[in-house]
C-alpha positions as CSV (number, residue, x, y, z in Angstrom):
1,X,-52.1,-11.1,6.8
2,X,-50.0,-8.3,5.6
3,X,-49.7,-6.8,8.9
4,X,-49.1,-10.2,10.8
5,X,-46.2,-10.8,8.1
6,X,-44.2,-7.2,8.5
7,X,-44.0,-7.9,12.4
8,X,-42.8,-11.1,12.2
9,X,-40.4,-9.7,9.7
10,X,-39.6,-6.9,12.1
11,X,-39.8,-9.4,14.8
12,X,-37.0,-11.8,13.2
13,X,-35.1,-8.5,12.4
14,X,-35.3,-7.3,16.0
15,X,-34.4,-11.0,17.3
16,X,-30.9,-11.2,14.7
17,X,-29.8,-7.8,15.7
18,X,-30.1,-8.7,19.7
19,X,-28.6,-12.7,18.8
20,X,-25.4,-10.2,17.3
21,X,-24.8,-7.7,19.6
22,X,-25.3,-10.0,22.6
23,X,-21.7,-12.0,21.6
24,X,-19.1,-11.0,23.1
25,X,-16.0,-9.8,21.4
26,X,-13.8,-13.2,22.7
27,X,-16.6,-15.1,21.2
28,X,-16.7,-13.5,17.6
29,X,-13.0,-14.1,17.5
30,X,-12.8,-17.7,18.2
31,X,-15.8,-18.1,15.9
32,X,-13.9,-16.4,13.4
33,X,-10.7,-18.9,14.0
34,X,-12.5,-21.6,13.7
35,X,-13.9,-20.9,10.8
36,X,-10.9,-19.9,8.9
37,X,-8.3,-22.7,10.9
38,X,-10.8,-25.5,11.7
39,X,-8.4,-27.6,12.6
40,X,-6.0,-25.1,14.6
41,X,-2.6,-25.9,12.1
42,X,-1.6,-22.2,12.1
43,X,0.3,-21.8,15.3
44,X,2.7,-24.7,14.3
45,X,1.9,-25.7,10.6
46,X,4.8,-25.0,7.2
47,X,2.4,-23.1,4.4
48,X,3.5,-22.1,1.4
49,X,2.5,-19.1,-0.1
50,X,2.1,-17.4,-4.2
51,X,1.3,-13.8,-4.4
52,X,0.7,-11.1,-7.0
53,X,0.6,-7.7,-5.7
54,X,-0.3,-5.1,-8.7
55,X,-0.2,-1.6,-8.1
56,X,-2.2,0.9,-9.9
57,X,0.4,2.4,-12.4
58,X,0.1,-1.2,-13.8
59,X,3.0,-3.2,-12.3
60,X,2.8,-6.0,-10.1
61,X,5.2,-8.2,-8.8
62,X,5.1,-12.0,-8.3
63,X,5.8,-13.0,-4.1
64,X,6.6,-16.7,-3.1
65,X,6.6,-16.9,1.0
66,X,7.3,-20.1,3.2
67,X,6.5,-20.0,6.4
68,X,7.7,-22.6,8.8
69,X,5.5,-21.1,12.0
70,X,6.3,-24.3,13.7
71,X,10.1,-23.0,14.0
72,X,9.1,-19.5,13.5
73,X,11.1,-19.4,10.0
74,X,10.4,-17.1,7.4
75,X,11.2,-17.2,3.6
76,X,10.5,-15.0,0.8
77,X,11.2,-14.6,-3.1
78,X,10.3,-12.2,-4.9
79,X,11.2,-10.7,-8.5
80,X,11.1,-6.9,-8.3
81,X,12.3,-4.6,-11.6
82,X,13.6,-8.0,-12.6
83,X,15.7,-9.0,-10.2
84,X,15.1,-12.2,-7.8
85,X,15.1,-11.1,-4.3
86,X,15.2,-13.1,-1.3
87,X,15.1,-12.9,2.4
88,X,15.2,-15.5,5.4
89,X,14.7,-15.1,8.6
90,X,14.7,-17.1,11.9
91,X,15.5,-16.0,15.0
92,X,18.2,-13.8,15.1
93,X,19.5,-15.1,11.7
94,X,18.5,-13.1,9.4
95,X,20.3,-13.4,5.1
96,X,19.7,-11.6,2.0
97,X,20.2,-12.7,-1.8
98,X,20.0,-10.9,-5.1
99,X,19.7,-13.1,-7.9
100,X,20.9,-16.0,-5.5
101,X,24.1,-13.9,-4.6
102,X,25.0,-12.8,-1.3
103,X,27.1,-10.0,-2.3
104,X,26.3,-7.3,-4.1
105,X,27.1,-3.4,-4.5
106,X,26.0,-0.9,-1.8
107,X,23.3,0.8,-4.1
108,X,21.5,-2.2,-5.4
109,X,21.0,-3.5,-1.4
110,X,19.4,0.2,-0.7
111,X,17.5,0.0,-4.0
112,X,16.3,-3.4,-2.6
113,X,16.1,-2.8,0.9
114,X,18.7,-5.8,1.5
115,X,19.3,-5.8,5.0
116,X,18.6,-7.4,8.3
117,X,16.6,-4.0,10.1
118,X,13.8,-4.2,6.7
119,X,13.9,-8.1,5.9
120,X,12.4,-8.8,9.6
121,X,9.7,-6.2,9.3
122,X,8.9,-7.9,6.0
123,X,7.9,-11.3,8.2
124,X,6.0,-9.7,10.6
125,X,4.2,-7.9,7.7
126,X,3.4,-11.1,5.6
127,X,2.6,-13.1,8.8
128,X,0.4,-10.8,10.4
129,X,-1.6,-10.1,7.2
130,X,-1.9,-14.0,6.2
131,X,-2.8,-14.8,9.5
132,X,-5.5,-13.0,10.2
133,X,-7.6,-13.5,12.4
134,X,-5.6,-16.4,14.1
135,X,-3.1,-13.6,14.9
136,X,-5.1,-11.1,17.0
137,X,-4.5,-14.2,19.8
138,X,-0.4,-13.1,20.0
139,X,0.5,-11.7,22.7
140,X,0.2,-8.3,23.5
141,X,-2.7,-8.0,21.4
142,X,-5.6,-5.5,23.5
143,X,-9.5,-6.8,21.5
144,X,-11.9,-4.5,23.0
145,X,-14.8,-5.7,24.7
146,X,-17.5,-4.1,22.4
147,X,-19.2,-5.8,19.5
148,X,-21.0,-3.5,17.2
149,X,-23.0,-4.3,13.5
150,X,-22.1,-2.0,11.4
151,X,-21.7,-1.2,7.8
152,X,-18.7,-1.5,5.7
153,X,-18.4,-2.3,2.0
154,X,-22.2,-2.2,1.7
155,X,-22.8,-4.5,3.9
156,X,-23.7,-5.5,8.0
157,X,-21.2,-6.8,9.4
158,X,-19.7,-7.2,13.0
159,X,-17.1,-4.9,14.1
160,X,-14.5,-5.7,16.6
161,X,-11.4,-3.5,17.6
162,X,-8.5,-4.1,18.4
163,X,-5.8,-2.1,19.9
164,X,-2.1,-2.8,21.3
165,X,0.4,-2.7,23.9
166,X,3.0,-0.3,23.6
167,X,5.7,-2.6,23.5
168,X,3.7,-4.2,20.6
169,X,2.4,-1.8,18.3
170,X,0.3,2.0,18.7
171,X,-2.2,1.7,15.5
172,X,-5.9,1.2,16.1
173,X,-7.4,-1.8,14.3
174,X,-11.0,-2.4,13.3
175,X,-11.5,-5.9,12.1
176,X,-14.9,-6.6,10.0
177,X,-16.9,-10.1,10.4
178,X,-19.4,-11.7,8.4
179,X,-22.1,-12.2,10.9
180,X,-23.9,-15.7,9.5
181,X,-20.5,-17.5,8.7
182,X,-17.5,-15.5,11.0
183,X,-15.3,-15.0,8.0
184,X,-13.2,-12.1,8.1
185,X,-14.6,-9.6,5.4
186,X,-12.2,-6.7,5.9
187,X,-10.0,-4.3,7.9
188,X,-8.8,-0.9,8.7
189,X,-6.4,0.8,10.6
190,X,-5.4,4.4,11.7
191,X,-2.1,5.4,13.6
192,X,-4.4,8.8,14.8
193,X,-7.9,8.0,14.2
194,X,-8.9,11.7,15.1
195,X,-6.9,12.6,11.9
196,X,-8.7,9.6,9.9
197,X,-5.2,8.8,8.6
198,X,-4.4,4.8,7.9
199,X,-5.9,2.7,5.6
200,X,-8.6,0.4,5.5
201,X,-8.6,-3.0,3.2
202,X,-11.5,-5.0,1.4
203,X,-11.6,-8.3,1.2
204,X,-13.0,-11.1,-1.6
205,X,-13.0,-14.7,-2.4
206,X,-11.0,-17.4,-0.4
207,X,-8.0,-19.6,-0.7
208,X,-7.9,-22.8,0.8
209,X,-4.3,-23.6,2.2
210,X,-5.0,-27.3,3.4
211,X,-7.4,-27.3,5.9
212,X,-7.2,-23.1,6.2
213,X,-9.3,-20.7,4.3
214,X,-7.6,-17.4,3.9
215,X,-8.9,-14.4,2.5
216,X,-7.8,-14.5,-1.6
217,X,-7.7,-10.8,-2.4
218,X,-7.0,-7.7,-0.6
219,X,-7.5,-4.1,-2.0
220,X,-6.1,-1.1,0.3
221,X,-7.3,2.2,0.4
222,X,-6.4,5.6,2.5
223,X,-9.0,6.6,4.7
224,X,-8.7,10.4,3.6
225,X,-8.5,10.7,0.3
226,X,-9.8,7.7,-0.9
227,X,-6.9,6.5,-2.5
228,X,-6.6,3.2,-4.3
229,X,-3.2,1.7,-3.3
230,X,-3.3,-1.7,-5.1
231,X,-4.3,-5.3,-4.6
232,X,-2.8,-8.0,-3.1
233,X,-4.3,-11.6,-4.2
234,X,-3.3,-15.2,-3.1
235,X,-2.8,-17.0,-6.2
236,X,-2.1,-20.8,-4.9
């Protein structure tokens, strides 16, 4: 009895690993999408967004985004050494506020970062991340064809990678899958892999938006020294 049981163990064990691997990457994705955006509102929905991001030194600071993805409008407050910054952009219009003031002295917008080169990198950052995975479907995005079960943060999980077009981006991606339910479990990156530079990010708990369920908290780490960088969590 003992004997019959370990091979069908082995068996089911055998049949899960073949059921996995035999997926293809396109079909992990869209498994993924649909479980996070069931109902497909990302592409065109208005979300509203409350962040903490802590650091390890003990600070954090408190992020409010609204995203109109609809109109492709971008919005973010945030309160940094005490002072309320804010960005918009949309387009090619792009304005920056400190403490709701449009003007303000030459130091305090480098301080701040005030300007329209930084304050569009700062919606492709925020929209990227909190649109994951529904965003490896833009354009110029490369996924490789290969699925593989590996492990990462203890546990089996699918890998997929993803890679872009130069016009796009040069970093290598590796995105990481839960394999019963498709949720997205965690990330890395590395500008030169063969360096192991880049980071890689851990995922835990969920937030539901409406109808989407985005990942709650992120913590980031370097690949090469280990190094905890802080956390990131969706509050509401």
């Amino acid at each position: 009895m003992k004997i019959k049981t370990s091979l069908g163990i082995l068996l089911l064990c055998c049949l899960y690993t073949w059921n996995t691997s035999a997926q293809t990457a396109e079909e992990v994705l869209s498994k993924s999408i649909a479980y996070h955006d069931p109902k497909g509102v990302w592409e065109s929905g208005k979300f509203k967004l409350k962040l903490k991001e802590s650091r390890p030194n003990g600070t954090f600071r408190e992020t409010e985004i609204h995203l109109n993805n609809g109109q492709q409008s971008f919005e973010l407050t945030q309160m940094r050494d005490g002072r309320k910054v804010y960005r918009f952009v949309k387009g090619d219009e792009c304005q920056n506020k400190l403490d709701d003031a449009t003007t303000y002295s030459a130091e305090e917008g480098k301080k701040f970062r005030l300007d329209c080169e930084y304050s569009p990198r700062m919606k492709d950052y925020y929209t990227y991340l909190y649109g994951l995975p529904m965003k490896l479907r833009d354009p110029g995005t490369v996924l490789g064809e290969e699925v593989k079960t590996v492990e990462f943060d203890g546990r089996q999980l699918l890998q997929l990678r993803v890679t872009y077009q130069p016009e796009v981006g040069k970093d290598i991606w590796y995105f990481y899958f839960d394999p019963s339910t498709y949720a997205l479990s965690g990330y890395r990156f590395y500008h030169d892999e063969s360096k192991n530079d880049g980071e890689y990010i851990l995922i835990s708990g969920e937030q539901k938006i409406g109808p989407l369920k985005l990942p709650k908290k992120r913590e980031w780490y370097t690949h090469k020294e280990e190094k905890f960088l802080g956390t990131d969590e969706l509050v509401k």
